[in-house]
C-alpha positions as CSV (number, residue, x, y, z in Angstrom):
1,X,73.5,76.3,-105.4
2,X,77.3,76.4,-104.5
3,X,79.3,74.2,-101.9
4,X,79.0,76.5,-98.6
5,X,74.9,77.0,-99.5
6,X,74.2,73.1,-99.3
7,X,76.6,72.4,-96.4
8,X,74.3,75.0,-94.4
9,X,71.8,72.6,-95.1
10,X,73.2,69.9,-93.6
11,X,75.0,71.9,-91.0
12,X,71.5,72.5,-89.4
13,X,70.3,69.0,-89.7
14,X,73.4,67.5,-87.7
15,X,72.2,70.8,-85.0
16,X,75.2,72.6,-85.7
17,X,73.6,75.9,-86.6
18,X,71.4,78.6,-84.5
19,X,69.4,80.5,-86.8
20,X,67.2,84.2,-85.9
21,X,69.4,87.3,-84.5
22,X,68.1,86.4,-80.5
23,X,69.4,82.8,-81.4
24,X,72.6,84.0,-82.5
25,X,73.5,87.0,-80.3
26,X,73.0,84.6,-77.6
27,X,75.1,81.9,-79.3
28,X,77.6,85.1,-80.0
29,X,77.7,85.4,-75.9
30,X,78.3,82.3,-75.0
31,X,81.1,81.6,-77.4
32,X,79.3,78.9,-79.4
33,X,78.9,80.4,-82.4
34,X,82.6,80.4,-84.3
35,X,80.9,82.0,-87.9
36,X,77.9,84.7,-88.5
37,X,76.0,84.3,-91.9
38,X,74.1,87.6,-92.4
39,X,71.9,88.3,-95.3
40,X,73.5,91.0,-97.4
41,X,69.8,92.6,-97.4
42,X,69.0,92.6,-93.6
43,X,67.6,95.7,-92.1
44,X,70.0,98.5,-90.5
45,X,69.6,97.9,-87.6
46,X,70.1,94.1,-87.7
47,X,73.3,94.1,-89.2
48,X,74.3,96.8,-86.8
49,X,73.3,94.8,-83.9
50,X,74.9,91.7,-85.1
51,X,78.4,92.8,-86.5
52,X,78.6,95.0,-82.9
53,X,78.4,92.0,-81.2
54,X,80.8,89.5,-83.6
55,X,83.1,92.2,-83.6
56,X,82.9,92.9,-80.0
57,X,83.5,88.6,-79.7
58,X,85.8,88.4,-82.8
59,X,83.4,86.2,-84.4
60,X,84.0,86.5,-87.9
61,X,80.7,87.3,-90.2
62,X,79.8,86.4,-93.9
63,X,77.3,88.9,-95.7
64,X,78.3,86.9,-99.0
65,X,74.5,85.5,-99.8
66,X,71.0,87.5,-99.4
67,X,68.2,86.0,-96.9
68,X,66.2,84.2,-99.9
69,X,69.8,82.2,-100.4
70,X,70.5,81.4,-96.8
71,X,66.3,80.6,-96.4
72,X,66.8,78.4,-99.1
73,X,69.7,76.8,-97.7
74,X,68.1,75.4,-94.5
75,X,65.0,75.0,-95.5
76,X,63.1,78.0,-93.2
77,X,61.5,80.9,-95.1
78,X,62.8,84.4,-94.0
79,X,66.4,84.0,-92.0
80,X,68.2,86.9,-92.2
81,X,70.9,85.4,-89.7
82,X,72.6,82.1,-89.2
83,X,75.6,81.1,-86.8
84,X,77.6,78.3,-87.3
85,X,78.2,76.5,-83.7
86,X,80.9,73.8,-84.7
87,X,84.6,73.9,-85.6
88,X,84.4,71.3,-88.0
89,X,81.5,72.5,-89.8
90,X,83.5,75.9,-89.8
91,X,86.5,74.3,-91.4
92,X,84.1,72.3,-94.3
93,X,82.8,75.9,-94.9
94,X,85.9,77.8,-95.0
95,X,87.7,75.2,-97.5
């Protein structure tokens, strides 16, 4: 598993990341979330919803890793979306 996969990991056990698309639209909103991981195999309409509103917010997204990778990486079966809700988790991840 590479670098940005395991800090995911810890990312969410220091709270740092929302995780499910309600979770991170919301997070998208209230300009908490500063980075958008989103399977590269989400549905249609889920990317769609979720790139609108990053876009919309100029929240940057990452549809680098598929949902069994970013699943694996915190520990939670079936996560299609993760948002990243700290600036210096955001600058571990972007090194």
């Amino acid at each position: 598993m590479n670098k940005i996969l395991n800090n995911l990991g810890l990312c969410l056990k220091a709270g740092k990341l929302c995780h499910g698309a309600d979770s991170v639209i919301e997070g998208i909103r209230s300009g908490k979330v500063k980075l958008v991981f989103l399977a590269s195999d989400a549905a249609i309409n889920t990317k769609k919803k979720i790139t609108d509103k990053a876009k919309y917010y100029s929240v940057e997204v990452n549809e680098e890793y598929t949902s069994l990778e970013l699943s694996n990486a915190i520990g939670k079966s079936g996560r299609m979306v993760l948002g990243i809700t700290d600036e210096n988790f955001l600058k571990i991840l972007k090194k």
